[in-house]
C-alpha positions, 0 to 999 in steps of 0.5 A: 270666502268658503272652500272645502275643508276636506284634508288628508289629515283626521279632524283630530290630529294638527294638520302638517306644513305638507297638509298646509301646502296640499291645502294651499294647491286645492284652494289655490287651482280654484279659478273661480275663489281667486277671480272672486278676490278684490283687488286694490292698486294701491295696497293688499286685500285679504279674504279670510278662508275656512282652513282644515282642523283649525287652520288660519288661512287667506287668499291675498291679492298683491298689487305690484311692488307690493311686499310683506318686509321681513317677518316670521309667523309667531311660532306657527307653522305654515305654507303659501302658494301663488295662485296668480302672477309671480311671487318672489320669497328671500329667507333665511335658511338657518332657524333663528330663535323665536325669543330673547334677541332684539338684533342679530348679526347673519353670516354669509350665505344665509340668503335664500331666494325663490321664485314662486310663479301660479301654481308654486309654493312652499311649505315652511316650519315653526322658525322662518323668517322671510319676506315676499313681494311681488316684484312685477311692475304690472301684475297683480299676484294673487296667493293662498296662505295656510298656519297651523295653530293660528297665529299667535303673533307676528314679529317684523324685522328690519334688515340693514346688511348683515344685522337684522333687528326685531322692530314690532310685535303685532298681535291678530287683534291689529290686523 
C-alpha cells in the first residue's frame, strides 16, 4: 500500500519518534487505505506502507482479543496510532537494558496503561517494551505503525508477575 511520503522532517536527516507519530496521524485519517486492509477473524493481517526517509511502516488489522505480548523494537524508535476501534497499550515506564539479561525482577509501580481510541496514539523511543491488544469482544481495530531505522529485531518477553523474562529474538527475515 502507498501513501504520501511528504514529512517535515528533510530526506537527509532521521526522521524523529514525533515525525513518526505525525506520520501515523496523516496515514491514520486516510479513511480509504484503512477500509482498503483486509481483515481476518482469526489473526492479524498487515500491509507494508512506504514510510519517510526510510522508515519501516504497517497498517495492522486487529481481530478482537487479538494481542501483540510483550515486546520491544530492537533499539528502534518509533510511533503507533488507532486509526479504528480501540487499542489498549501496558508498558513500562522505566528503560529497561537492550542487552545483557535474560530475567528481570520490576518494581512496584512500573505499569503504564493507555488506552488509545481511533485517532490516538503515541510516540515511543529506542527502550520500550510494551504490549497492545484489542480488547473489545466485537471490534476489529485497525492501526498505523511507524520505526526508525527499521527494525533490526524483535525481542519477546514473558511476564509472570513481577519477573519479566526474554523468550525469543525474531529477526525481519521471519516475519
Amino acid at each position: 500500500m502507498s501513501v504520501p511520503r511528504t514529512s517535515r522532517q528533510d530526506s537527509r536527516t532521521a526522521p524523529t519518534a514525533a515525525d513518526l507519530l505525525d506520520f501515523a496521524r496523516r496515514v491514520a485519517a486516510d479513511t480509504r487505505l484503512v477500509a482498503g486492509l483486509p481483515l481476518d477473524p482469526e489473526g492479524r493481517t498487515w500491509a507494508r506502507l512506504d514510510g519517510p526517509a526510510g522508515t519501516e511502516a504497517w497498517l495492522i488489522g486487529w481481530p478482537p482479543g487479538a494481542e501483540t505480548g510483550w515486546h520491544d523494537h530492537g533499539g528502534s524508535h518509533g510511533a503507533f496510532v488507532t486509526a479504528a476501534g480501540e487499542l489498549t497499550e501496558q508498558s513500562l515506564s522505566v528503560p529497561l537494558p537492550s542487552e545483557g539479561w535474560r530475567s528481570l525482577e520490576l518494581a512496584d509501580g512500573l505499569d503504564r496503561l493507555r488506552v488509545l481510541p481511533e485517532g490516538r496514539g503515541r510516540a515511543f523511543g529506542r527502550n520500550h517494551l510494551h504490549q497492545v491488544e484489542n480488547r473489545s469482544g466485537r471490534v476489529h481495530a485497525v492501526s498505523v505503525h511507524a520505526y526508525y531505522p527499521p527494525l533490526p529485531l524483535i525481542r519477546r518477553y514473558s511476564r509472570k508477575g513481577s519477573t519479566l523474562r526474554l523468550e525469543l529474538v525474531e529477526r525481519p527475515e521471519e516475519w
